[in-house]
ZAKOL-225316 format. One record per residue (C-alpha): chain; x, y, z. Coordinates in steps of 0.5 Angstrom, whole numbers. Layout:
BEGIN
+-------+-------+-------+-------+
: chain :  east : north :    up :
+-------+-------+-------+-------+
:     A :     X :     Y :     Z :
...
+-------+-------+-------+-------+
This chain:
BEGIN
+-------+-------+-------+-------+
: chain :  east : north :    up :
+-------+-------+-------+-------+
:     A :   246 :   171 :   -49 :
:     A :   248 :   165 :   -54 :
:     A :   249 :   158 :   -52 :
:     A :   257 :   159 :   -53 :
:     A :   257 :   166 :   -49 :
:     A :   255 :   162 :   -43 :
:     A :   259 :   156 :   -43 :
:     A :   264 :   161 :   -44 :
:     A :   262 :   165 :   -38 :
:     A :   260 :   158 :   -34 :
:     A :   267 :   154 :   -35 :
:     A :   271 :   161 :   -33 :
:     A :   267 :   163 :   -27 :
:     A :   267 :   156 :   -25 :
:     A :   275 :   155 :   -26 :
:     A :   276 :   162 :   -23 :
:     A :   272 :   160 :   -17 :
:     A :   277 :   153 :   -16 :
:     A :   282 :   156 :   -17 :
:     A :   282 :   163 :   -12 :
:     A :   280 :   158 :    -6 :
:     A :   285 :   153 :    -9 :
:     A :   289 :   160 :    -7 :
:     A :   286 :   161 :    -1 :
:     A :   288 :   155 :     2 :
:     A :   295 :   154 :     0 :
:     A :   295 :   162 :     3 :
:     A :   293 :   159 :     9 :
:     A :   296 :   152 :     9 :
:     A :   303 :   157 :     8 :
:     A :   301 :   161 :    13 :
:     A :   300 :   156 :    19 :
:     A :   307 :   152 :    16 :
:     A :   311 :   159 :    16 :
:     A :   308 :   161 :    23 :
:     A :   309 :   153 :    26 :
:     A :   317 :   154 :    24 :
:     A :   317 :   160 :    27 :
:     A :   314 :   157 :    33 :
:     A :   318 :   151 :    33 :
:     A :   324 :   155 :    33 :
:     A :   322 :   159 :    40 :
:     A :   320 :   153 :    43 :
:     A :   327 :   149 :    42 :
:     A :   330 :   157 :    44 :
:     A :   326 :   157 :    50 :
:     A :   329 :   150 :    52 :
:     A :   337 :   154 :    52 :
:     A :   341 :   153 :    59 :
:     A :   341 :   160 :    60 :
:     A :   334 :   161 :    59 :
:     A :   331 :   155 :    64 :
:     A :   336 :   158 :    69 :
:     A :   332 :   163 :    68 :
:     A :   333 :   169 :    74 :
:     A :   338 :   164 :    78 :
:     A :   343 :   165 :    72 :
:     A :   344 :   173 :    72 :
:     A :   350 :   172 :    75 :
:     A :   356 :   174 :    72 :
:     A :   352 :   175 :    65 :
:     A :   354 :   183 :    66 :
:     A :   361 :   182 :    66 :
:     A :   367 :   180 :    70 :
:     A :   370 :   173 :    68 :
:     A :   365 :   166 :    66 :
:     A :   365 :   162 :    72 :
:     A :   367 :   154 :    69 :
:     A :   360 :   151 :    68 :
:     A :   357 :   157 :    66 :
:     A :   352 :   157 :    60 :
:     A :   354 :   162 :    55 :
:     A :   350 :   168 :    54 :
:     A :   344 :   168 :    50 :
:     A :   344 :   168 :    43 :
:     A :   341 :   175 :    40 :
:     A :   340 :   178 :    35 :
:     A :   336 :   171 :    31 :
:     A :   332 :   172 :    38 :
:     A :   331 :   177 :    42 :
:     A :   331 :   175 :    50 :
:     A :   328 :   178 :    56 :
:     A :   327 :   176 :    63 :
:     A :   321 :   177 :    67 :
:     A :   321 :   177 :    76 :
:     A :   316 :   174 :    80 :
:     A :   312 :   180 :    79 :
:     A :   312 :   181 :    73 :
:     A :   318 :   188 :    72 :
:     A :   323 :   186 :    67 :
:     A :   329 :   184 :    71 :
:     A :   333 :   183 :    63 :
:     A :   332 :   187 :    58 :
:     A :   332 :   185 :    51 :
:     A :   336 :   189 :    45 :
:     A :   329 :   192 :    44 :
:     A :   324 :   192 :    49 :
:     A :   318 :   187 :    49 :
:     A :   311 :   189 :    50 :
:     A :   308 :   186 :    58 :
:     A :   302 :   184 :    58 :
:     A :   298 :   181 :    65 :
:     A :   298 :   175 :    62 :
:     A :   304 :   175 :    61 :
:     A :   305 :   177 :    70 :
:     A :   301 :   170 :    71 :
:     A :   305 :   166 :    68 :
:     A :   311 :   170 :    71 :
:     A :   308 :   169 :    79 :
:     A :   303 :   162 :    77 :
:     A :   308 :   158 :    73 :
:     A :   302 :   157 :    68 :
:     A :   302 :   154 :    61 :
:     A :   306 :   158 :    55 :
:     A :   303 :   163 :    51 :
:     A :   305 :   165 :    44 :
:     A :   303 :   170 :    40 :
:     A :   304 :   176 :    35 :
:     A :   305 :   184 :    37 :
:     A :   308 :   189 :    32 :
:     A :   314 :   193 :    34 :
:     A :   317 :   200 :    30 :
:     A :   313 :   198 :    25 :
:     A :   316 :   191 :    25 :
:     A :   312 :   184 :    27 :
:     A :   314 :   180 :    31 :
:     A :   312 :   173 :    34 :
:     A :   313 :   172 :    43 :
:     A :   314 :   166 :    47 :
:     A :   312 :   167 :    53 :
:     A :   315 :   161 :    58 :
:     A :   314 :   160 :    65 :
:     A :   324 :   160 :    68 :
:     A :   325 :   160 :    75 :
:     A :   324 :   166 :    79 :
:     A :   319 :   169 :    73 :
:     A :   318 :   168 :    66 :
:     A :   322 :   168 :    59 :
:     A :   319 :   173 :    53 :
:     A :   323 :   170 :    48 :
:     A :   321 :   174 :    40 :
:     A :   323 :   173 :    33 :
:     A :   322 :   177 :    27 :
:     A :   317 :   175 :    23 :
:     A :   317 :   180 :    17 :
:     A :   322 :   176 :    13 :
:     A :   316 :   170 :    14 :
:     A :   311 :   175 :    12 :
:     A :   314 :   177 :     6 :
:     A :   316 :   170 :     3 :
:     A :   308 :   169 :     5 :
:     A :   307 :   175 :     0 :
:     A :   311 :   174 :    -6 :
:     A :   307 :   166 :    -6 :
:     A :   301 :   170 :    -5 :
:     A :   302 :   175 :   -10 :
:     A :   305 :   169 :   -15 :
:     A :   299 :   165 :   -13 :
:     A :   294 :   169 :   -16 :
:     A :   299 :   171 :   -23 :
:     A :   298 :   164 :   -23 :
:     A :   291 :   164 :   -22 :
:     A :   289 :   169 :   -27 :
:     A :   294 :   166 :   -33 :
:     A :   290 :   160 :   -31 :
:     A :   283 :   164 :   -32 :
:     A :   285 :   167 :   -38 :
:     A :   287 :   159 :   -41 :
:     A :   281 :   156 :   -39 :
:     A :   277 :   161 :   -42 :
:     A :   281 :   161 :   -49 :
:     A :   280 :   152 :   -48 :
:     A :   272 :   153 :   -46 :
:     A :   271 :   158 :   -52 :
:     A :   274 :   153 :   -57 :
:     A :   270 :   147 :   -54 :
:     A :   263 :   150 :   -55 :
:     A :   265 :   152 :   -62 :
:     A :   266 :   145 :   -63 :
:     A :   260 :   143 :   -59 :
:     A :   255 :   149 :   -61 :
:     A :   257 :   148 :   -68 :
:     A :   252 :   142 :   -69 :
:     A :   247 :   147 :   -65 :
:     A :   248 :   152 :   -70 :
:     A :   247 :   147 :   -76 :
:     A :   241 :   144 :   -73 :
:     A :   238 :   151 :   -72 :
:     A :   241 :   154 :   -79 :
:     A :   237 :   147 :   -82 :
:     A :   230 :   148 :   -78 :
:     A :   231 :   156 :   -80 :
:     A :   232 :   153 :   -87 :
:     A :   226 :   148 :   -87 :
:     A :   221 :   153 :   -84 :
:     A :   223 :   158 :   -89 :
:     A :   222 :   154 :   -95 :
:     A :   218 :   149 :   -94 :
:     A :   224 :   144 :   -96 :
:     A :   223 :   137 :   -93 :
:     A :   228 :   134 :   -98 :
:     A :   234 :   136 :   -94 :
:     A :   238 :   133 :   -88 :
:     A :   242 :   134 :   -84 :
:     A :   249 :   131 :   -84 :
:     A :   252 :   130 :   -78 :
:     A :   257 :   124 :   -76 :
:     A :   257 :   124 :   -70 :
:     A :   255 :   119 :   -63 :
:     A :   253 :   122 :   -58 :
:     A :   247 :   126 :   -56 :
:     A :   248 :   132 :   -62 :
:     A :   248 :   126 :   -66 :
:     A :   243 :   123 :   -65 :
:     A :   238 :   130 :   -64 :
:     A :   240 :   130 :   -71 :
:     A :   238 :   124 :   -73 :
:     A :   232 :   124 :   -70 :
:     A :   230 :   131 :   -74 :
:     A :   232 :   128 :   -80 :
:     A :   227 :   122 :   -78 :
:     A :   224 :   128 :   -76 :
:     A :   223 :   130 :   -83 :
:     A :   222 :   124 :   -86 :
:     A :   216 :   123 :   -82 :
:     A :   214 :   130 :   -85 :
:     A :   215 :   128 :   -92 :
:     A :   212 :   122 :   -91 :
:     A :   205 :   126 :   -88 :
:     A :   205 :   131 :   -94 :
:     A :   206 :   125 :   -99 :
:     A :   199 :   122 :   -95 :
:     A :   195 :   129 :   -94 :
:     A :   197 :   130 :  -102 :
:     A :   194 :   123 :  -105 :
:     A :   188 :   124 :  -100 :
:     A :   187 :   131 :  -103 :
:     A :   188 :   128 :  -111 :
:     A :   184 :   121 :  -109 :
:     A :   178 :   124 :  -105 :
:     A :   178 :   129 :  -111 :
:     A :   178 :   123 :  -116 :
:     A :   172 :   119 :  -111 :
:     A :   168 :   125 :  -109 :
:     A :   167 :   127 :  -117 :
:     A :   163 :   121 :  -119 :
:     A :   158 :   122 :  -113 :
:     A :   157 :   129 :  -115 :
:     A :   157 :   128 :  -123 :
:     A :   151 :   123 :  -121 :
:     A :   147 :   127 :  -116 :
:     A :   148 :   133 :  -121 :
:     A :   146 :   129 :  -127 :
:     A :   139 :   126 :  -123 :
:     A :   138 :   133 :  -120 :
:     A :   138 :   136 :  -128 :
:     A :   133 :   131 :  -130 :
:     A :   129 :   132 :  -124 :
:     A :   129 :   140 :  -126 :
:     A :   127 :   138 :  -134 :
:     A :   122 :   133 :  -133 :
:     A :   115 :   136 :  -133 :
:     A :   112 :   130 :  -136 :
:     A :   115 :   126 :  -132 :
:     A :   110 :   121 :  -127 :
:     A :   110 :   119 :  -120 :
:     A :   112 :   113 :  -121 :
:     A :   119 :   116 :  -125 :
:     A :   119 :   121 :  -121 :
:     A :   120 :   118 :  -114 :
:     A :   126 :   112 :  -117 :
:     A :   130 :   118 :  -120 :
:     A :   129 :   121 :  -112 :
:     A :   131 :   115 :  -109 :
:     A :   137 :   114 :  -113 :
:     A :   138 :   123 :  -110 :
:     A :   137 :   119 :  -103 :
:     A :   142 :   113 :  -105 :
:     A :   148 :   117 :  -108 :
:     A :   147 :   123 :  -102 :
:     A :   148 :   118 :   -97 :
:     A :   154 :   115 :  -101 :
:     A :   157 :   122 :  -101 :
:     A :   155 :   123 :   -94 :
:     A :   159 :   117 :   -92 :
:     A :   165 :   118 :   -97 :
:     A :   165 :   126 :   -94 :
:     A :   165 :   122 :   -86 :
:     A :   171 :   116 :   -88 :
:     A :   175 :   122 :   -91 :
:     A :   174 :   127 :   -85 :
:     A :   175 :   121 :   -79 :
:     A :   182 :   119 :   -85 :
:     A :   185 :   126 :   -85 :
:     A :   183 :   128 :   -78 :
:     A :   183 :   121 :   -74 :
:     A :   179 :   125 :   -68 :
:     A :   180 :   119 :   -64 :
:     A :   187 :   119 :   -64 :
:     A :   187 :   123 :   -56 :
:     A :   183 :   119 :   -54 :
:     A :   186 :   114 :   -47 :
:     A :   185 :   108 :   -48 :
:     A :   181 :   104 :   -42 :
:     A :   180 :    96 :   -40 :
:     A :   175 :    94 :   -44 :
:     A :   173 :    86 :   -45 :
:     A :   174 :    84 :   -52 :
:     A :   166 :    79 :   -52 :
:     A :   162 :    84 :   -50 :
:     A :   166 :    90 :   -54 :
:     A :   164 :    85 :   -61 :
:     A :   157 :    83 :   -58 :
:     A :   155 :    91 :   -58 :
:     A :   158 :    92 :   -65 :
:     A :   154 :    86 :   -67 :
:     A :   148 :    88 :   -63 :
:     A :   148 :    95 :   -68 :
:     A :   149 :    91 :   -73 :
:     A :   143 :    87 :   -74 :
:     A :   138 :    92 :   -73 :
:     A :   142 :    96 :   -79 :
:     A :   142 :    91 :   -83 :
:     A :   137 :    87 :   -81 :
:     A :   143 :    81 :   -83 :
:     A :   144 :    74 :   -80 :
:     A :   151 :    75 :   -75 :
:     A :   153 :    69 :   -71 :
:     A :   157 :    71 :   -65 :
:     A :   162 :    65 :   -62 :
:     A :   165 :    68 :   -56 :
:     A :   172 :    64 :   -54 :
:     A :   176 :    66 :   -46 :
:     A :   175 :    72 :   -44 :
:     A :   180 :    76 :   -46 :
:     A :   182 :    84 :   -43 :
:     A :   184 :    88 :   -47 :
:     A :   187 :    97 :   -46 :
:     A :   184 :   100 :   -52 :
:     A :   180 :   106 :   -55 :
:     A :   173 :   103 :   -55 :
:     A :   170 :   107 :   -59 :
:     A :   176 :   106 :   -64 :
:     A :   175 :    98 :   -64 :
:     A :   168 :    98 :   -66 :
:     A :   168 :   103 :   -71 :
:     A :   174 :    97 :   -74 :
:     A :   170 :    92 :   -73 :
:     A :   163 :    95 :   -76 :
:     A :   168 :    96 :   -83 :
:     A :   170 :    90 :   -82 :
:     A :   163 :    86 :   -81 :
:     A :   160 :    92 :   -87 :
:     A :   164 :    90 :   -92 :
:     A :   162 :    83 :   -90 :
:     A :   155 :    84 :   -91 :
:     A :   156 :    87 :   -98 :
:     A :   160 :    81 :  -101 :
:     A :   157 :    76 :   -98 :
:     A :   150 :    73 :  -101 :
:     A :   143 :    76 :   -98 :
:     A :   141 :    70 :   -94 :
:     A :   149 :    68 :   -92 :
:     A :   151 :    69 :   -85 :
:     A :   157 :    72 :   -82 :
:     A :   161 :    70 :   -77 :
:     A :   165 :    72 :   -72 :
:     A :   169 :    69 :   -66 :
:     A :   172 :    72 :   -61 :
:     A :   179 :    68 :   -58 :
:     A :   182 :    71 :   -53 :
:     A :   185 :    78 :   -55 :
:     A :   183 :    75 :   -63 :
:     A :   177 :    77 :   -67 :
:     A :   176 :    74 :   -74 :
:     A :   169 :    76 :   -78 :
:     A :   168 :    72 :   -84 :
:     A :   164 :    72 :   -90 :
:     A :   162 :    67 :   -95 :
:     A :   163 :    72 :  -101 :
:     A :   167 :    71 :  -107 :
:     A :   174 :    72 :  -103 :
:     A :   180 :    76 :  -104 :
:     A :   185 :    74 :  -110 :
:     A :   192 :    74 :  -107 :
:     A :   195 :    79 :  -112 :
:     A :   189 :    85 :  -108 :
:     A :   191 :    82 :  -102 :
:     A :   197 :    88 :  -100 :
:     A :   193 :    93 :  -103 :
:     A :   186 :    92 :  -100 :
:     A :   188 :    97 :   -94 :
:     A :   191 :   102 :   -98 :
:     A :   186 :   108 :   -99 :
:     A :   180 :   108 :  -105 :
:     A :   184 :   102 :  -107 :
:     A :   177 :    97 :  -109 :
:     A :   178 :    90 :  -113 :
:     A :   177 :    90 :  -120 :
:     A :   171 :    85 :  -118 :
:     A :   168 :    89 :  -112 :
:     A :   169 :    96 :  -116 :
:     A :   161 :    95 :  -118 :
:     A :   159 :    94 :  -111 :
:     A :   157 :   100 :  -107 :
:     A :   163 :   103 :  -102 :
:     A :   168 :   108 :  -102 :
:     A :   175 :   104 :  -101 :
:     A :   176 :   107 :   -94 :
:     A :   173 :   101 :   -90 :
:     A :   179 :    98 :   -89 :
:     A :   184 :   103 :   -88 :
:     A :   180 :   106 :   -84 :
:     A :   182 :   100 :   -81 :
:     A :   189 :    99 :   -81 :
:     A :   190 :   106 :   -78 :
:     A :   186 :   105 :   -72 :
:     A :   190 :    97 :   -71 :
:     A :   196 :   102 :   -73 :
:     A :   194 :   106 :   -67 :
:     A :   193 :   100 :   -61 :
:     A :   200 :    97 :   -64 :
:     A :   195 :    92 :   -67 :
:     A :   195 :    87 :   -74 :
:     A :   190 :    86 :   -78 :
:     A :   190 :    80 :   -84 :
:     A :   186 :    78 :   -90 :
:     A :   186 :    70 :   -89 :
:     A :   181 :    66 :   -95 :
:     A :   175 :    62 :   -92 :
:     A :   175 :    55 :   -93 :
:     A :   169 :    53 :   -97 :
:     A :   169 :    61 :  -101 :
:     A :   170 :    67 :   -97 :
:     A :   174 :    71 :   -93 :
:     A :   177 :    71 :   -87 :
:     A :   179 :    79 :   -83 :
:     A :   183 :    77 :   -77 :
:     A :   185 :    82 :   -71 :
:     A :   190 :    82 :   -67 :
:     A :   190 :    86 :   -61 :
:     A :   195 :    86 :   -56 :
:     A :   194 :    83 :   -50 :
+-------+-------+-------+-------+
């Protein structure tokens, strides 16, 4: 069943179920009304002199000449009157005869409370007071067929008016969900479109305010970000196919010598080796930045509360023993911070790599912690500013550092992981020559 079907059937039902009770109420509220007009009327008939005389005024009320104070007769045929004796016999007889029940012989003999009620006679409803009068009881009846029938007519107009309401508000609830689903409809038709062809250039152009516009606005976000991931995943394709070319050209080169030299001596034989080790591991680093790059495997990582001091000391630990280098370490107020530690010490290693590379052999690097601060700080030959905003793009490498060894991927690697922790990462110069890595962690 489609969304416009069900908002249609939701909203009809919805409106058929408040307006049947709606019905229902004012068929009842009618029916008590009518019932109370009726029992009014037999109240205020009940209080008639002739009645309250009760048996005491049967007198002259079968002929002969009224006496001068006599009440008149009772009023028929508006309302019908039958006297009750002490022992319940009917002692007057109504123009048609009123059914006796032993409720209404206690009232006659015990003086009790009034008692109304409906009884059907020849077919024709009637509603009875039976009152407590001197010497007996009072049945006092009035046709409630024409009340009755009023009460249909009003039923049967309620529920035309019922229907014609239904079927109103079901024309009104189909034209309201056209017009909310059609955006649904040109949402779906888009992603339809998008998943068939594979177009990410199209948008969808929806100028609307509420929550339809702004679910449209997020897939068109939705879609820049895809356009955006597919540019990325196609330059990386292009540069790591650029990058990984050079290493394998070498290796290829080196190994084909190794194959022709027969005449070649120990000596020769093993600098050729050596540089097959060199441009393997180079290779193998290259293939591993590009998989942690493309993949970002530690993306799900959760993060956890880590002192920054302690997280740089380890780094700094490892890095000493790898490159046998002087690093100095100044740790300023201890500073927590809710990171994926093993993210933040691959940042750090590339940061405090690529300062062994450019920095002489007896130079040592620096690194200060301050607060949720670090800056690793090399003696090289600096950053010029114009390389400054491009040194954290992939495979980008400065004109003078492009006979250094690296594949280009340190930094970016580093800027994805700063990325990730809502972090910020700069290129400061050193005083005195060098640079200065600044990375700002969020506290």
């Amino acid at each position: 069943m489609s969304l416009r079907v069900r908002l249609l059937a939701i909203v009809a039902i919805t409106f058929a179920v408040v307006v049947v009770g709606c019905v229902y109420a004012a068929h009842v509220s009618a029916s008590h009304e009518l019932r109370a007009q009726t029992d009014r009327f037999l109240l205020q008939r009940s209080r008639d002199g002739r009645i309250q005389q009760g048996l005491e005024g049967l007198g002259n009320s079968r002929g002969g000449p009224a006496r001068p104070n006599e009440p008149p007769p009772f009023a028929e045929p508006d309302a019908y009157v039958q006297l009750l004796g002490a022992d319940g016999t009917v002692k007057k007889p109504a123009a048609i005869p009123l059914p006796v029940d032993a409720q209404d012989r206690n009232i006659a003999s015990k003086n009790q409370a009034p008692r109304f009620r409906t009884v059907t006679i020849d077919g024709t409803p009637y509603r009875i007071l039976t009152v407590s009068v001197p010497g007996g009881a009072a049945q006092i009846a009035r046709s409630v067929k024409e009340t009755n029938d009023v009460l249909s007519s009003l039923d049967i107009r309620l529920l035309l008016i019922a229907v014609i309401g239904t079927g109103v508000a079901a024309l009104l609830a189909w034209i309201i969900a056209r017009r909310i689903v059609r955006p649904v409809e040109q949402l779906t038709s888009a992603t339809e479109r998008v998943a068939q062809t594979q177009d990410l250039e199209s948008e969808i152009e929806l100028s609307r305010r509420d929550e339809l516009g702004r679910l449209a606005m997020s897939f068109n976000t939705m879609l820049v970000a895809l356009r955006t991931s597919r540019a990325q995943q196609r330059r990386l394709v292009m540069d790591a196919s650029h990058e990984l070319r050079t290493p394998l050209t070498a290796l290829r080169t080196n190994v084909e010598v190794l194959q022709r030299a027969s005449t070649m001596d120990d000596a020769q034989r093993a600098q050729v080796l050596d540089a097959v080790d060199l441009e393997l591991s180079e290779l193998t680093e290259l293939v591993t930045e590009l998989v942690d790059l493309a993949t970002d495997a530690r993306a799900d990582e959760p993060p956890q509360p880590a002192d920054l001091g302690e997280l740089t000391e380890r780094v700094i630990a490892r890095m000493r023993r790898l490159t046998g280098r002087e690093i100095t370490l100044t740790v300023g107020p201890d500073a927590t911070v809710s990171v994926q530690a093993a993210a933040i010490e691959r940042a750090l290693s590339n940061l405090i790599d690529n300062a062994c590379k450019f920095s002489g052999a007896g130079t040592p690097i620096d690194v200060t912690v301050a607060g949720s601060q670090v800056e690793v700080a090399d003696r090289g030959p600096g950053i010029a500013p114009s390389d400054r905003d491009h040194v954290f793009d992939r495979f980008y490498r400065a004109p003078a550092a492009r006979t250094m060894p690296g594949s280009g991927l340190g930094l970016s690697i580093v800027k994805q992981i700063a990325d990730r922790h809502g972090a910020s990462v700069e290129i400061l110069p050193r005083v005195g020559g060098g640079s200065v890595v600044r990375l700002t962690l969020p506290a």
